[in-house]
FIMIMAR-584244 format. One line per 2 residues: number of its first residue (from 1); for each residue x, y, z of N, C-alpha, C. Coordinates in steps of 0.1 Angstrom, whole numbers. Example, Ala and Ser with C-alpha at 12.3 -4.5 7.8 and 13.67 -1.06 7.14 Angstrom:
2
1) 132:-57:78:123:-45:78:132:-33:78 ~ 128:-22:71:137:-11:71:129:0:79
***
This chain:
395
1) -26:10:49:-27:20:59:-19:17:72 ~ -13:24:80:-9:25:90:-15:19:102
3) -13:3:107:-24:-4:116:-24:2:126 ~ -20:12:132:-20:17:146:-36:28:146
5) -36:35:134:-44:47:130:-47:42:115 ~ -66:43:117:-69:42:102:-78:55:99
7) -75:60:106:-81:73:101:-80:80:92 ~ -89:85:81:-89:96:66:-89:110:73
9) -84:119:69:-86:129:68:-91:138:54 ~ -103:141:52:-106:151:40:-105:164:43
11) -101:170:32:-93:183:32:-105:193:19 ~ -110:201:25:-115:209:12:-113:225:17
13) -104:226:2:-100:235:5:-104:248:-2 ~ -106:262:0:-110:270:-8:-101:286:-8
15) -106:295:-14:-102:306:-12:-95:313:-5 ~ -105:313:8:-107:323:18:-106:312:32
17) -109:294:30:-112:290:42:-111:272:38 ~ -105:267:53:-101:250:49:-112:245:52
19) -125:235:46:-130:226:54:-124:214:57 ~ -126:203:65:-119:192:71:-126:182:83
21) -127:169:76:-134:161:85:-130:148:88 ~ -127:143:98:-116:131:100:-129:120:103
23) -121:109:95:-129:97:94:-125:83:99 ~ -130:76:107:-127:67:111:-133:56:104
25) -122:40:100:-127:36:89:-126:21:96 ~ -134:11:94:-140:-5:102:-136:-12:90
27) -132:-21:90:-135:-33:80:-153:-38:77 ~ -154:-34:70:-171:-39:64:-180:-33:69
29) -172:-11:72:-186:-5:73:-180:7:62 ~ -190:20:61:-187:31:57:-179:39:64
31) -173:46:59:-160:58:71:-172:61:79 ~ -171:68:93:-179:78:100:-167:87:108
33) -176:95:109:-171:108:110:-163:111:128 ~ -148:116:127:-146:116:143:-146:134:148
35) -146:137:135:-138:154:137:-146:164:128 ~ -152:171:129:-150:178:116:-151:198:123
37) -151:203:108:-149:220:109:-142:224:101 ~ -141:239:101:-139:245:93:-126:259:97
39) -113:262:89:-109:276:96:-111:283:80 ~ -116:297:88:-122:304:77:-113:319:81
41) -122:326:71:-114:340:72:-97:342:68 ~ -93:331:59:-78:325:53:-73:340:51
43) -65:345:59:-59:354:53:-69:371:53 ~ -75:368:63:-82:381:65:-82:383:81
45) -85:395:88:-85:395:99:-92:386:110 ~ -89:379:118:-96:374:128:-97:358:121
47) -85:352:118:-94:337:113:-90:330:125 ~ -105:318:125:-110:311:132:-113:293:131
49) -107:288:138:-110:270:134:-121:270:147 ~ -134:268:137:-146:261:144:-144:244:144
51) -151:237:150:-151:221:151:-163:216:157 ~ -165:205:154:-173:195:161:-168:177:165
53) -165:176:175:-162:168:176:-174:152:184 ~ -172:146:168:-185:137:169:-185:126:177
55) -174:124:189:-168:113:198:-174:118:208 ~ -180:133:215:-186:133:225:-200:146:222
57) -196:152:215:-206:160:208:-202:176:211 ~ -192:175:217:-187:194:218:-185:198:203
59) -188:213:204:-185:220:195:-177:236:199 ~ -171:239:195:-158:251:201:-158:256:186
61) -144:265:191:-137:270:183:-126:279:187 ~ -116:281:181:-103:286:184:-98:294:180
63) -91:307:177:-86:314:173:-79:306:163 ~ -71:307:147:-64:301:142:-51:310:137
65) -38:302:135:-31:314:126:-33:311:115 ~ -36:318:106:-39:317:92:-39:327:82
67) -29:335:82:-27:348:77:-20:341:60 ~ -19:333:58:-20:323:42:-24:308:42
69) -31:303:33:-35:292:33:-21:280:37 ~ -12:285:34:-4:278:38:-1:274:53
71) 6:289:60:-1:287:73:-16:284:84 ~ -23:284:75:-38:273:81:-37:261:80
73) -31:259:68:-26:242:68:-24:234:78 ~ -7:244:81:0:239:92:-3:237:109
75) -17:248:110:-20:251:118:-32:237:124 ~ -40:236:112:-44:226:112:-42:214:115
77) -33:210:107:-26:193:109:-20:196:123 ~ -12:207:129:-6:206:142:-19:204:151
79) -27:210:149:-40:207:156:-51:195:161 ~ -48:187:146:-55:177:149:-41:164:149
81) -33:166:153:-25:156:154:-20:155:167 ~ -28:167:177:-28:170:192:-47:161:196
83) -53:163:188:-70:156:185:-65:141:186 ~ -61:138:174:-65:126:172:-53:118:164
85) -45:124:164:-27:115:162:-30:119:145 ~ -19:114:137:-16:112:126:-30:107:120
87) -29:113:108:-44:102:101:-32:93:92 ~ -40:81:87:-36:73:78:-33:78:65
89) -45:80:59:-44:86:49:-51:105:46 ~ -46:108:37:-58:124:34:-64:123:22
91) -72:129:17:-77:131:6:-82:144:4 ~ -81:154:-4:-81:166:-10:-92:169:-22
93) -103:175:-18:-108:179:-35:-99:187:-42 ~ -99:183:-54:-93:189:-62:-101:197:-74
95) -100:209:-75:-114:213:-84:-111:211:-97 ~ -103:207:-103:-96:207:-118:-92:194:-118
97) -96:186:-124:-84:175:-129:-81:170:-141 ~ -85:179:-155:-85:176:-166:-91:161:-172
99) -89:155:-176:-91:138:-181:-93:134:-174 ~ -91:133:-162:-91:121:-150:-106:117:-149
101) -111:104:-149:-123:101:-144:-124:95:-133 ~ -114:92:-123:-117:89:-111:-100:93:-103
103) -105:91:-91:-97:100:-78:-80:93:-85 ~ -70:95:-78:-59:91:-82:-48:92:-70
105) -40:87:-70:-28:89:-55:-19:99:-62 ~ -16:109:-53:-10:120:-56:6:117:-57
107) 12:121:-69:28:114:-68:35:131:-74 ~ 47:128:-78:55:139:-83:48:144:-99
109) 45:133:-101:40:132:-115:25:136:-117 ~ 18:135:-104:4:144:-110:5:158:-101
111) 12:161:-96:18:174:-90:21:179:-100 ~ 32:180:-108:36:186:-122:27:185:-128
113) 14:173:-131:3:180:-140:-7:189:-136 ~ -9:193:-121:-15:200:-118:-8:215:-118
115) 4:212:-115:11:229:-116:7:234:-130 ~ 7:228:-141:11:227:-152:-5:237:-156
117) -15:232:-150:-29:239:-156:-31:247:-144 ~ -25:252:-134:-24:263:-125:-36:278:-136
119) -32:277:-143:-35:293:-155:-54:289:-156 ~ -55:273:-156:-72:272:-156:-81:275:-145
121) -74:275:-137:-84:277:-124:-71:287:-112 ~ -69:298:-112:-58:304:-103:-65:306:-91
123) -77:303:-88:-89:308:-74:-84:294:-68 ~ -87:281:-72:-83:273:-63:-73:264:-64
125) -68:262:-79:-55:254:-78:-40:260:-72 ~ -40:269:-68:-28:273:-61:-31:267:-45
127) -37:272:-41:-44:267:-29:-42:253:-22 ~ -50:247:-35:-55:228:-29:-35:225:-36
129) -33:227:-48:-12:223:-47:-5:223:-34 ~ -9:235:-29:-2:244:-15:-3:234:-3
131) -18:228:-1:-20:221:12:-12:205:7 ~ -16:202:-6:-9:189:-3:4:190:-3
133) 11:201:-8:29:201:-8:28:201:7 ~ 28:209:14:27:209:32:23:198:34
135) 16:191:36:9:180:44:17:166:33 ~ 25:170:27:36:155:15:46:163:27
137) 52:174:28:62:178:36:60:176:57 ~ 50:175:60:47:175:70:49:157:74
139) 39:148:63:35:139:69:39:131:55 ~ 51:127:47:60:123:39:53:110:38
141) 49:99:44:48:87:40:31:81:45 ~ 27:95:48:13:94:43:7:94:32
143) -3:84:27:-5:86:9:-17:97:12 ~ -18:107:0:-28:116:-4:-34:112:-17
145) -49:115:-18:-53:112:-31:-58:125:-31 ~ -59:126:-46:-66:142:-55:-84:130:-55
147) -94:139:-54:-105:137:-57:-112:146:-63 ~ -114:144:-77:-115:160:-89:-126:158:-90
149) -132:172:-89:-144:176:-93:-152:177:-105 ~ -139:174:-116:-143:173:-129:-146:155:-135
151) -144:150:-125:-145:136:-127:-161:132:-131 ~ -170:135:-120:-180:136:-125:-192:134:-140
153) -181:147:-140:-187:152:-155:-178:144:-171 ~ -170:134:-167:-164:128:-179:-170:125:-187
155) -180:124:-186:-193:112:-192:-201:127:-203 ~ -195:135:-201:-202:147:-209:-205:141:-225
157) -211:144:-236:-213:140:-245:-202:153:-253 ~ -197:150:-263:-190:153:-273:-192:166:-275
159) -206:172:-275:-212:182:-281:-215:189:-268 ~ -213:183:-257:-214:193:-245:-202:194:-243
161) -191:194:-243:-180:193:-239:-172:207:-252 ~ -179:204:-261:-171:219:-274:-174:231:-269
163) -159:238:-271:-165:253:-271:-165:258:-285 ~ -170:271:-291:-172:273:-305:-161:282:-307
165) -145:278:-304:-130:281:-307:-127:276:-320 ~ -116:281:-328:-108:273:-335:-101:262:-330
167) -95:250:-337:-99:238:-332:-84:237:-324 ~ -77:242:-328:-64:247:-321:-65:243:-306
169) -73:253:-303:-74:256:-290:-80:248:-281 ~ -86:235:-288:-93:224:-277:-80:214:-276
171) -68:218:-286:-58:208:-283:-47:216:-272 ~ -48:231:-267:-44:238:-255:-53:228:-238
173) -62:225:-244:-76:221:-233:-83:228:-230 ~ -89:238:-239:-97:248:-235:-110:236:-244
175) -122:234:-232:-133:228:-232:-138:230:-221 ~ -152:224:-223:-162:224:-214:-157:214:-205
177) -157:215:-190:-151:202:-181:-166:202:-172 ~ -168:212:-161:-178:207:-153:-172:209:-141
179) -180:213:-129:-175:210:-115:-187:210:-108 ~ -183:207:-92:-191:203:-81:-192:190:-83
181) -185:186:-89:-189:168:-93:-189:159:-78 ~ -182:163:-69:-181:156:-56:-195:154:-50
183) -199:174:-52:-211:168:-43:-224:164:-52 ~ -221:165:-69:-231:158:-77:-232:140:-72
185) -218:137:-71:-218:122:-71:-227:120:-56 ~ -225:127:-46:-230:123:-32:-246:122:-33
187) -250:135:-37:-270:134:-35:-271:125:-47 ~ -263:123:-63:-271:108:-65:-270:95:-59
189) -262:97:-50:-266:84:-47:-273:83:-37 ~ -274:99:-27:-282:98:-17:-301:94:-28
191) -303:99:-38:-312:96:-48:-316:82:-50 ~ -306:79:-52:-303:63:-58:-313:53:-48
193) -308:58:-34:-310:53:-22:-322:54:-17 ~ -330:72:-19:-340:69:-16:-353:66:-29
195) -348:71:-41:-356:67:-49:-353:63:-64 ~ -350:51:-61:-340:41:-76:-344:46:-86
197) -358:41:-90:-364:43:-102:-362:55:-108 ~ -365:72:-103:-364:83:-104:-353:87:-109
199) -342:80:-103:-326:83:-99:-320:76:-112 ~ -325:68:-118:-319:62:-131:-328:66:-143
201) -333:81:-144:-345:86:-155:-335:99:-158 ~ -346:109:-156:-339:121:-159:-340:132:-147
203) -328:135:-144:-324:141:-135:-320:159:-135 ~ -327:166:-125:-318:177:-125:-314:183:-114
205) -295:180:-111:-295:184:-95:-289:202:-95 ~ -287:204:-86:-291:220:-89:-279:224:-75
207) -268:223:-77:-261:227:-65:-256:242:-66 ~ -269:251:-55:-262:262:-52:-262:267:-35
209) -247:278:-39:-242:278:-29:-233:292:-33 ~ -222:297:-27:-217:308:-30:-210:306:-46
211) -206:289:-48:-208:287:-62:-217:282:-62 ~ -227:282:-77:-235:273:-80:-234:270:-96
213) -242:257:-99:-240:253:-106:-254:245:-110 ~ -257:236:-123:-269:226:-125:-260:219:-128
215) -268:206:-135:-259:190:-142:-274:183:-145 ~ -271:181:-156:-286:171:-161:-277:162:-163
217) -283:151:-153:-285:135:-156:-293:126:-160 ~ -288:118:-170:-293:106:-174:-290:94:-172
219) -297:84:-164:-290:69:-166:-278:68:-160 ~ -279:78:-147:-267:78:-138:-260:88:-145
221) -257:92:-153:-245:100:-159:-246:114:-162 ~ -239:122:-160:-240:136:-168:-236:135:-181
223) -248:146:-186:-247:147:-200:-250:164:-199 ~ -249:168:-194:-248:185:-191:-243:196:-179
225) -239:203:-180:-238:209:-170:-230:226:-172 ~ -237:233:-161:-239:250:-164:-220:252:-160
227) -217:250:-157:-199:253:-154:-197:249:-163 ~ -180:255:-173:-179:250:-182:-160:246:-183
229) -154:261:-189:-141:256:-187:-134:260:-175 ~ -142:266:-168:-137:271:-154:-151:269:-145
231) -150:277:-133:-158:272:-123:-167:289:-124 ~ -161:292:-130:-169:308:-135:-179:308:-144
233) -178:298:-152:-190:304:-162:-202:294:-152 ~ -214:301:-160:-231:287:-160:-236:303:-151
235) -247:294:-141:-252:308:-135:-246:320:-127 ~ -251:332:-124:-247:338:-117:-248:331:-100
237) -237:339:-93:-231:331:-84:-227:345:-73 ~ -221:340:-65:-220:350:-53:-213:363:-56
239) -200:359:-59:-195:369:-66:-188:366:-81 ~ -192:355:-88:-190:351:-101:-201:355:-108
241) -197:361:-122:-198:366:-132:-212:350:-138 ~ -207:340:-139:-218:335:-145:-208:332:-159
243) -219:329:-169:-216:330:-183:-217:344:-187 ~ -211:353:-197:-209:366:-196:-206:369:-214
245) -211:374:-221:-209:373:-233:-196:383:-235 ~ -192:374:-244:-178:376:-249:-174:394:-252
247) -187:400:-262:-183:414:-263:-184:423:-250 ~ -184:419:-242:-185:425:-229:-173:427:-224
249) -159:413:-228:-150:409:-223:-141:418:-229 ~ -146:420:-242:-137:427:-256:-133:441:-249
251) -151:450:-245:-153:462:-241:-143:466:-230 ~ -148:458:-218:-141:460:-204:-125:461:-206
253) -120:452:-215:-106:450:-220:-98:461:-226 ~ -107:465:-234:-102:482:-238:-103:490:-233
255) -117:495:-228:-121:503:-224:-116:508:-210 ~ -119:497:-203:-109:497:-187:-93:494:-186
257) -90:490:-201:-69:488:-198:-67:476:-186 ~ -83:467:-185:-77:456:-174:-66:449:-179
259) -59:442:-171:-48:431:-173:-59:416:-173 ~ -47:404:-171:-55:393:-170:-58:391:-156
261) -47:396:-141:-52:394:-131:-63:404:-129 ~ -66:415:-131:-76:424:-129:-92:417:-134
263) -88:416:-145:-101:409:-150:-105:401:-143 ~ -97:387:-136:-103:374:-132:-107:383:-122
265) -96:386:-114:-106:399:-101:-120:401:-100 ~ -122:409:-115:-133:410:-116:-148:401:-120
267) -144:392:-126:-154:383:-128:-156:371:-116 ~ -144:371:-109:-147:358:-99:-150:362:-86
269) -147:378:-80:-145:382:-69:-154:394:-67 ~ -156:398:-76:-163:416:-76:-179:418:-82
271) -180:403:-91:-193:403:-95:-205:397:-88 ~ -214:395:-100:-223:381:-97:-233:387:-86
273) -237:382:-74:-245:391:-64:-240:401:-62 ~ -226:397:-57:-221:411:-50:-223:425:-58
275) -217:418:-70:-215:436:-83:-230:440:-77 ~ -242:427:-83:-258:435:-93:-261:442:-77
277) -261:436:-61:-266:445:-55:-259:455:-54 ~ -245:451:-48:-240:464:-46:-230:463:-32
279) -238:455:-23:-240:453:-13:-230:439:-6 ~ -238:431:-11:-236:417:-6:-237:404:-14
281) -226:393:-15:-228:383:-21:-233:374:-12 ~ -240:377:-2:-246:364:10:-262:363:4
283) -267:354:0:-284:354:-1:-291:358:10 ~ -284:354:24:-295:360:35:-295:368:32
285) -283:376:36:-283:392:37:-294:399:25 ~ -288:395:11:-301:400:6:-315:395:3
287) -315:384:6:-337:385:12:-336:393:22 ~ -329:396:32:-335:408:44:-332:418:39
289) -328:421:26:-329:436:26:-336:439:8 ~ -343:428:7:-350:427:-4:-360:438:-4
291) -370:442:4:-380:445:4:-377:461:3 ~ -366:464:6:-366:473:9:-350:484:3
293) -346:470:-4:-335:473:-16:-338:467:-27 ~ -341:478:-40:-343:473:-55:-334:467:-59
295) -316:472:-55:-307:463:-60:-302:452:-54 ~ -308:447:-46:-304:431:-36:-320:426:-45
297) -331:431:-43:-342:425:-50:-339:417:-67 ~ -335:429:-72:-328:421:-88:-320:409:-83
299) -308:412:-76:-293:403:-75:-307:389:-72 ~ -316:386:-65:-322:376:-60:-333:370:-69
301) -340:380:-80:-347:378:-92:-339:372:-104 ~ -327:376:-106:-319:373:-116:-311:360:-109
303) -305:355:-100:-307:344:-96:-317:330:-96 ~ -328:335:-91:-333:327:-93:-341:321:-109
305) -346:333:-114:-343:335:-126:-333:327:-139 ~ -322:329:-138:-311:319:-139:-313:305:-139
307) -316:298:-125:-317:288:-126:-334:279:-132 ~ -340:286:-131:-356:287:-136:-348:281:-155
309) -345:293:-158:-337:289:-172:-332:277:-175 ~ -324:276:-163:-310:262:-172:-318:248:-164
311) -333:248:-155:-340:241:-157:-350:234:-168 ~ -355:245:-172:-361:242:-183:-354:242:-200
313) -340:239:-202:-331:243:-206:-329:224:-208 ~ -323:219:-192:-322:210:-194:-327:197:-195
315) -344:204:-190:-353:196:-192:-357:187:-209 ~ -354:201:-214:-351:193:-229:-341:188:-233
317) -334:189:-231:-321:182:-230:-321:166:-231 ~ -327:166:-220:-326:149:-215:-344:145:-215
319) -354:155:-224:-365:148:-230:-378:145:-222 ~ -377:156:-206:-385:157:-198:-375:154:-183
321) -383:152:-175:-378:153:-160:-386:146:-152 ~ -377:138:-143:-382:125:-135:-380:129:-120
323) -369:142:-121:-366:144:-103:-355:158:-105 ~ -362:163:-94:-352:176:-95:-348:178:-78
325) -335:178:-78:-328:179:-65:-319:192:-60 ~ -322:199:-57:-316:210:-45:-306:205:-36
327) -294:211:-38:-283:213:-24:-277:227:-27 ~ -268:222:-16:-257:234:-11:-263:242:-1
329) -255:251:1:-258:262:12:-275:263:7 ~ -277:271:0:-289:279:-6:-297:266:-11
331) -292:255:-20:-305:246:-20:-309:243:-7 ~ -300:239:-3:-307:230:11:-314:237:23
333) -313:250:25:-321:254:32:-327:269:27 ~ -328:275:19:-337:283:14:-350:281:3
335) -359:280:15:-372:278:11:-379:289:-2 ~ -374:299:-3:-375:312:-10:-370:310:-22
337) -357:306:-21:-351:304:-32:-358:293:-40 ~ -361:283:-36:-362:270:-43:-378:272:-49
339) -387:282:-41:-401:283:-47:-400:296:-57 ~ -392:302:-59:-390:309:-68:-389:303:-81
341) -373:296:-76:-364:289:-89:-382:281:-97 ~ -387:274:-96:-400:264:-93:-412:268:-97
343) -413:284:-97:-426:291:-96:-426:288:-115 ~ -443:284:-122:-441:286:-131:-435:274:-136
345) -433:261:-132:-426:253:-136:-434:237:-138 ~ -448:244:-136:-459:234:-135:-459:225:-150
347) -459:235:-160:-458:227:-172:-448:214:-174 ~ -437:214:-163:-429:203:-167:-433:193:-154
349) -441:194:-149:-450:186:-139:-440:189:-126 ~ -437:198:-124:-432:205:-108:-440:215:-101
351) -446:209:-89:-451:213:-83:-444:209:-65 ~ -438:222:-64:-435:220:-43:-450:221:-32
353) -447:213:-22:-453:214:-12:-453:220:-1 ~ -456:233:-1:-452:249:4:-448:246:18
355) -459:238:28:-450:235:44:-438:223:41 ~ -441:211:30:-425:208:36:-414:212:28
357) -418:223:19:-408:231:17:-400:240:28 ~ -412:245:30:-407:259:41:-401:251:52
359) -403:239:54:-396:229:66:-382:221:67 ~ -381:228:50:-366:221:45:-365:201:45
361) -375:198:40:-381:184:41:-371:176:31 ~ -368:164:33:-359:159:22:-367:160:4
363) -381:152:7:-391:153:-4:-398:169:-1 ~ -399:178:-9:-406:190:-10:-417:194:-19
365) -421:177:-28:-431:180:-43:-444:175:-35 ~ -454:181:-45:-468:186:-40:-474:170:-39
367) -477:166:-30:-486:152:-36:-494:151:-50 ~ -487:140:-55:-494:136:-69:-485:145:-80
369) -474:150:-74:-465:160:-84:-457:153:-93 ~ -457:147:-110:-455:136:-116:-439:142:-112
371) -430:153:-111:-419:154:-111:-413:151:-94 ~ -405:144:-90:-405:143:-78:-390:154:-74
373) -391:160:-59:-385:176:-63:-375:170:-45 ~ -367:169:-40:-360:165:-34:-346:182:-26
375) -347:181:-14:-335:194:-7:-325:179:-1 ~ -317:180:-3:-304:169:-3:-293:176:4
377) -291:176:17:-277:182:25:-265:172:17 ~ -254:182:12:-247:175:6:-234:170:12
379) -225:163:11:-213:164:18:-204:157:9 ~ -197:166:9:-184:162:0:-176:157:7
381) -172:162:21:-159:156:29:-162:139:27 ~ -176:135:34:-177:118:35:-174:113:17
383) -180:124:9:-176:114:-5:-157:116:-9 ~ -149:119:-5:-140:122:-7:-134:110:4
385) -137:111:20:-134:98:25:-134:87:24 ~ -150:85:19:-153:74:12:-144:65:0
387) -142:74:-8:-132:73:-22:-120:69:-17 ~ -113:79:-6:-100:76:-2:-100:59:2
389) -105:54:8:-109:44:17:-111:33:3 ~ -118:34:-4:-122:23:-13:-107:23:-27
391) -104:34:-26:-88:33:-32:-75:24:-27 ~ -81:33:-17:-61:24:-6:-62:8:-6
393) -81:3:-7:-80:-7:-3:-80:-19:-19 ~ -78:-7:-30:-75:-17:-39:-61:-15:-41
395) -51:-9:-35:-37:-14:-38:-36:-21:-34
***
């Protein structure tokens, strides 16, 4: 690293908006945090870079240009290089990384493997390619690492990992991979930390959020998980489709004359909450207008619902359940949600504890609840810093 500035920058990038959190890094402590925020609205009217800056505690926000992710990029790095100089290094989630089981330094050579599977994921691998080409163009002899979300889930077992294709087509790469793995790896070990024993049994963490997803763990490891060859299929999701049976695909296909962009359109962008209410893929929005809209009431039954399923799903799986953990947007603070998903779930010994649920408490299980039931704020930027930081320092 660059002795003047040891600072990481993590880059997560999405759709519609960049998150980004600069880390300042000690000899013989963990990164902490100097910067962080978000510009959102990528390419829609009015985008905005919020921040917090953790050196004196303001929080702002600025108008941003950002009319393509490319230009938010740039806007970005110009931004925080007015903040807080050059970072040392960056690190980027990457939501695809095929084989890879752990983070890697980004060269010409894993660029070309990433362009190369662009066709598996078009929602965010154009995107997260985009920021590191700019930021390898901007800041040339800064190292970047990829930190894949499919890393996580390497550990899948043989028979979670098949799709039921001719066999052709698993030698294309069409398999079961897995995502959210960044912020799987963070709440286990925030688990690990607060409760070992639990955390090395059987596990079910449950990260939802405008994506969401499950992952049953065993013995530290995934051996399941509701995403499969893309970040589309497993539950229904904000405006993803979920898992979606195949004659449905056949139907729409004929019957509508979709193409292949239209289609993804439609299963990654048009569905999922948004389609079933009608209305809105935000969960607030529809618990406030549950009561008084049948189709926001379904979109929020069939959700929770969903995951009620691929609970008890993966509970056999892995032969019973020792700890079930909530994040993301919607785990971590929807009290509604999580007593829903839960309701009915006594038989596998889950039972919540209604006020420190409703208080968003880290522990949420009933006293004497043999399953122990955990809301985990997740953070991927620190696990992505972290990584960066424990990499550079084994070159």
């Amino acid at each position: 690293m660059h002795p003047e500035n040891k600072n990481i920058l993590a880059v997560n990038g999405g759709s519609s908006s960049i998150k980004f959190a600069l880390y300042a890094t000690v000899p013989g402590a963990v990164p902490s945090r100097v910067l962080s925020g978000k510009i959102d609205r990528v390419g829609l009217d009015g985008p905005r870079l919020t921040y917090t800056d953790n050196r004196n505690g303001k929080r702002d926000g600025i108008p941003a240009k950002a009319s393509s992710p490319a230009e938010a990029a740039a806007f970005l790095l110009e931004w925080l290089l007015k903040q807080a100089g050059a970072p040392a290094a960056i690190g980027h989630r990457v939501v695809h990384g095929l084989q890879h089981r752990q983070a890697s330094l980004i060269d010409e050579s894993l660029l070309k493997e990433l362009r190369g599977i662009v066709a598996y994921d078009p929602d965010h691998l154009p995107g997260e390619i985009g920021l590191i080409e700019l930021f390898r163009k901007e800041q040339p002899d800064t190292p970047q690492v990829a930190c894949f979300d499919t890393a996580f889930h390497a550990t899948l077992p043989r028979r979670a990992q098949l799709l039921p294709l001719p066999r052709h087509y698993e030698g294309m790469g069409l398999r079961r991979y897995g995502f959210h793995g960044l912020s799987y790896s963070y709440v286990l070990e925030e688990l690990t930390r607060m409760d070992a024993v639990r955390a090395r049994g059987s596990v079910i963490l449950a990260h939802l959020g405008s994506g969401a997803s499950l992952a049953a763990v065993k013995d530290g490891v995934s051996v399941d998980t509701t995403m499969g060859f893309t970040p589309t299929g497993g539950i229904v999701m904000g405006t993803r489709t979920g898992d979606l049976d195949p004659g449905v695909i056949g139907y729409l296909l004929q019957k509508e004359r979709l193409g292949a962009e239209a289609f993804s359109r439609l299963v990654n962008h048009e569905s999922g909450l948004l389609g079933v209410s009608g209305t809105s893929p935000d969960m607030q929005d529809l618990l406030a207008r549950e009561s008084e809209d049948e189709r926001a009431a379904e979109a929020v039954s069939l959700f929770c619902y969903q995951i009620k399923k691929a609970i008890g799903a993966y509970s056999a799986v892995l032969g019973g359940l020792d700890a079930l953990v909530f994040t993301g947007g919607i785990g971590e603070r929807s009290s509604v949600i999580r007593s829903r998903a839960c309701a009915g779930l006594g038989y596998l010994g889950v039972g919540l504890d209604q006020k420190a649920n409703e208080h968003n408490s880290l522990s949420i299980a009933a006293t004497g609840s043999p399953v122990a039931v955990y809301a985990i704020p997740t953070d991927e930027e620190w696990m992505i810093a972290r990584t960066v930081d424990q990499l550079l320092k084994e070159q």
